[in-house]
C-alpha positions in Angstrom: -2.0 -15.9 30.8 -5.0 -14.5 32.9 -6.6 -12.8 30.5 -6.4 -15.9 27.4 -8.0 -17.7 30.1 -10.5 -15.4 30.5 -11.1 -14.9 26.8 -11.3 -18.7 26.7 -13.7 -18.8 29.2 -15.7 -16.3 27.7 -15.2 -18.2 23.8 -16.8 -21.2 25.4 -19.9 -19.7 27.0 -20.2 -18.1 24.0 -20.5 -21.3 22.1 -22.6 -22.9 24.5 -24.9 -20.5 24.4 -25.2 -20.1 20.5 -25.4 -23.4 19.7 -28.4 -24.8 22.2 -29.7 -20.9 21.0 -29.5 -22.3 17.5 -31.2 -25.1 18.9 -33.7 -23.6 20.5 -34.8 -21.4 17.2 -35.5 -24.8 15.6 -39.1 -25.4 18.1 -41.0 -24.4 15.0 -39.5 -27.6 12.9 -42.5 -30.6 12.7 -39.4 -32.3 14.8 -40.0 -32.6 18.2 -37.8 -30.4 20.4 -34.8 -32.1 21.8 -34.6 -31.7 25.4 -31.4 -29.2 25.3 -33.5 -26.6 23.8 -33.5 -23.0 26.1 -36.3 -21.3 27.2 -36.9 -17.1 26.5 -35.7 -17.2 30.4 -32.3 -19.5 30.2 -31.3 -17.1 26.6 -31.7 -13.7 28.5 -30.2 -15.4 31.6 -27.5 -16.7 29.3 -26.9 -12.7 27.4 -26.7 -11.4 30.9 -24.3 -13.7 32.2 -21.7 -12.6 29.1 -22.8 -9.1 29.6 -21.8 -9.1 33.1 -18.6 -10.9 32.3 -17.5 -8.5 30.1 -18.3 -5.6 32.3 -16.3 -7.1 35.0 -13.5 -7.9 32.5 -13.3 -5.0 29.7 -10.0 -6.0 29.2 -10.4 -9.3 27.4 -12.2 -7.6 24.9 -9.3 -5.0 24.3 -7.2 -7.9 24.1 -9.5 -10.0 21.9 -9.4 -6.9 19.1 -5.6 -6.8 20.0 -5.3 -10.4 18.8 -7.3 -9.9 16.0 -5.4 -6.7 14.6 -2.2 -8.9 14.9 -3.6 -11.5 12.6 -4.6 -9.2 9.8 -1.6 -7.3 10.2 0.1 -10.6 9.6 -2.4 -12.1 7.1 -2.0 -8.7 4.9 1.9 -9.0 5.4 1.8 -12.4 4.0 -0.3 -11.5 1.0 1.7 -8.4 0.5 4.9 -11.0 0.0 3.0 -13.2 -2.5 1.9 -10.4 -4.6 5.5 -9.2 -4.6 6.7 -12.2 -5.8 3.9 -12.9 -8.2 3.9 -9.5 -9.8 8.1 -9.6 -9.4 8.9 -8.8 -13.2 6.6 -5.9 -13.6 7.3 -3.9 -10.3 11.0 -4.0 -10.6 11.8 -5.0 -14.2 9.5 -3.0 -16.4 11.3 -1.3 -19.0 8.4 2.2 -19.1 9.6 2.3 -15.4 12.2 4.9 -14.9 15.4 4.2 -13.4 17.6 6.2 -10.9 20.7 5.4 -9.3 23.0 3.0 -9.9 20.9 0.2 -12.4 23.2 -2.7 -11.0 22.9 -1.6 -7.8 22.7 -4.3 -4.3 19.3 -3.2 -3.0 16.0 -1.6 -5.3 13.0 1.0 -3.4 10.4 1.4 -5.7 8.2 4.6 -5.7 4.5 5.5 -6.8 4.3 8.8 -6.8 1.9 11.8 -8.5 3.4 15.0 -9.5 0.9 17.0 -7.9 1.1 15.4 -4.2 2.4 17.6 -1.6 4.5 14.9 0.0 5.6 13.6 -2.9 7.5 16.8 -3.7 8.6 16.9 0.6 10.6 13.6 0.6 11.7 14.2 -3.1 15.0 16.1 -1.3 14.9 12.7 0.8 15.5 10.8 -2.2 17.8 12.6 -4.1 20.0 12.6 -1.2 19.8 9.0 -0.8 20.8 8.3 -4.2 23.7 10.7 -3.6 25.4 9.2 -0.3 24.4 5.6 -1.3 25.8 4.6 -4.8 24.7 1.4 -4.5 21.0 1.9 -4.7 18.7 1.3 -7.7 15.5 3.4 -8.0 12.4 2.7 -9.7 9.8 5.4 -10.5 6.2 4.4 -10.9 4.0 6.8 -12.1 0.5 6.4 -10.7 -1.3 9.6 -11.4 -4.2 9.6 -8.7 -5.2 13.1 -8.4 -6.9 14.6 -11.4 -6.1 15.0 -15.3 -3.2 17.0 -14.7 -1.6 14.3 -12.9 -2.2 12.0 -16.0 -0.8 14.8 -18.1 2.4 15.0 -16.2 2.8 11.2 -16.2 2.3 10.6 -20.2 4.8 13.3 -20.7 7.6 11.9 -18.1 7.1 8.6 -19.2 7.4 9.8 -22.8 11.0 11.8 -22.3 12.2 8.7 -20.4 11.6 6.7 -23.6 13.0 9.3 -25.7 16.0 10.0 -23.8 16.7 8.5 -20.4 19.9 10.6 -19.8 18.2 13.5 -19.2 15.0 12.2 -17.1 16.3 12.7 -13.7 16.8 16.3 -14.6 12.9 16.6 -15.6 11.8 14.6 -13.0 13.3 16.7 -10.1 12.3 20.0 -12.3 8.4 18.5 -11.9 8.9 17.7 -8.7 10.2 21.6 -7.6 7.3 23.2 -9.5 4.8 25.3 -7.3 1.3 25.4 -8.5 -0.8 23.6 -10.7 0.7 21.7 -13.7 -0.8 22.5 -16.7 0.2 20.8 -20.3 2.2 23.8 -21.6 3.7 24.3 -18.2 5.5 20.7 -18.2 6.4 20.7 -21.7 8.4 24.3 -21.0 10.0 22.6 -18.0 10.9 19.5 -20.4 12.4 21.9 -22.8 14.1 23.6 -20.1 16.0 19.9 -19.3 16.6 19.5 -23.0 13.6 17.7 -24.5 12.2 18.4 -27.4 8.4 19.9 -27.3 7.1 18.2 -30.5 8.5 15.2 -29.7 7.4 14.7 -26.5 3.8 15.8 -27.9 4.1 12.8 -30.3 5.1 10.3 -28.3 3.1 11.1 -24.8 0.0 9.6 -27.1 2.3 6.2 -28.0 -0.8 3.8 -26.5 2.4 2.0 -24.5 2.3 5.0 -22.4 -1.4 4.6 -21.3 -0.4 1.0 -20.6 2.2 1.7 -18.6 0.1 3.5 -16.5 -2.8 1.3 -16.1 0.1 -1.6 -15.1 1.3 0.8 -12.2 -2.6 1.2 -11.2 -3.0 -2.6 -11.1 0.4 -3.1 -9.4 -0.8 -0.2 -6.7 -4.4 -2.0 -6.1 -3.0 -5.2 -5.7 -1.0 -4.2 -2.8 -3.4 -2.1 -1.7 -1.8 1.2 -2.4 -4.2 3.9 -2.5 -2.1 6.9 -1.8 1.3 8.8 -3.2 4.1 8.7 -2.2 4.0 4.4 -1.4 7.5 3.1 -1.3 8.4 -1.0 -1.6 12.0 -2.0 -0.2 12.7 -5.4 0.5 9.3 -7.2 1.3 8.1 -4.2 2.7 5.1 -2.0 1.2 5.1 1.5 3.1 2.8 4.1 2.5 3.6 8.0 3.1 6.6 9.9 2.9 9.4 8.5 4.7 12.6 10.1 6.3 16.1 9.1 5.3 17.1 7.4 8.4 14.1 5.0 8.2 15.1 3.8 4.5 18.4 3.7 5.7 18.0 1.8 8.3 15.6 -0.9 5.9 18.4 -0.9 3.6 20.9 -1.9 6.0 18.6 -5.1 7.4 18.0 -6.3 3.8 22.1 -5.8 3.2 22.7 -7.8 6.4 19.8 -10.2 6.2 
């Protein structure tokens, strides 16, 4: 209470100040100058006097920023939950976007992921787990290739075996995900033939121009809720970015079961 009072104290000073300032930069208008106007002396008496203040009391302005970060934290929050809602149908019901775990499952995490980011391919183990001890989860995959043309390679390719065979998806998926080293085009398609795709196929469809939209969808999705990293994870209403551990998404998942 001491310090809003001090901040208040401060606000209003502040206000004075700037608006018989503002006042006082007006003396060269063919109006004559109102009496309220402040000399050079009264303005630098006026600066000093908040200077000293805030000297005295550094602590209002750590609480001023405090009160500030709360209210864009809660102003982004509160955009974060429109844009959900608004873009509802393509985050979680886009049929390019794989699916894992159980499709009719209670409670849906989405993932944006590259397969050439380093955490991506740490929490990957987090996931698969996840999806093994809770059977009532449903995954989405969002490829958003961020981090050069391989990365856009990988993504045409995965999002081409998932429309010519979903069954074996997961397989390729975690195969990409395991792979050391750089991904080049003849690397992934071995790895998809390794899960049971078929190279030629794949090769065909990874230049379907539905692909490339798919893509640019998940890039629009991402920049509206200011993703702008891999892995980013939505559960619920939430939007988190960077790899997170099992007990945290277990611990969401149990709120939005109980809420």
């Amino acid at each position: 209470m001491k310090i809003f009072t001090r901040i208040t104290t401060l606000l209003l000073v502040t206000v004075f100040y700037v608006s018989v300032t503002h006042a006082a930069d007006k003396q060269s208008s063919p109006t004559p100058a109102p009496s309220t106007q402040m000399t050079v002396q009264q303005k630098l008496a006026f600066e000093k006097i908040i200077r000293d203040y805030l000297l005295r009391n550094p602590e209002v302005i750590v609480e001023a920023m405090q009160i500030l970060r709360g209210r864009e934290k809660a102003t982004t929050r509160l955009q974060r939950e429109k844009t959900l809602a608004h873009m509802k149908k393509d985050i979680y019901e886009d049929p390019s976007s794989p699916i894992g775990g159980n499709s009719k499952g209670d409670v849906t995490i989405v993932e944006f992921f590259d397969y050439n980011c380093g955490y991506c391919k740490k929490v990957h183990p987090t996931v698969v787990h996840l999806l093994k001890s809770d059977g009532n989860i449903r995954y989405v995959f969002k490829e958003f290739p961020i981090l050069g043309n391989s990365s856009v390679i990988a993504a045409r390719i995965a999002l081409a075996a998932w429309d010519l065979d979903k069954s074996k998806y997961s397989d390729f998926h975690t195969a990409l995900m395991q792979s050391r080293g750089g991904l080049s085009e003849s690397k992934i398609l071995r790895l998809a033939k390794k899960t049971g795709y078929d190279e030629a196929k794949l090769k065909v469809a990874m230049t379907d121009p539905k692909i490339e939209a798919s893509i640019r969808k998940n890039h629009a999705i991402a920049q509206a809720l200011n993703i702008t990293g891999t892995p980013a994870f939505i559960i619920g209403n939430q939007v988190i970015p960077g790899a997170i551990s099992a007990e945290s998404m277990k611990k969401i998942i149990s709120e939005i079961r109980g809420g």
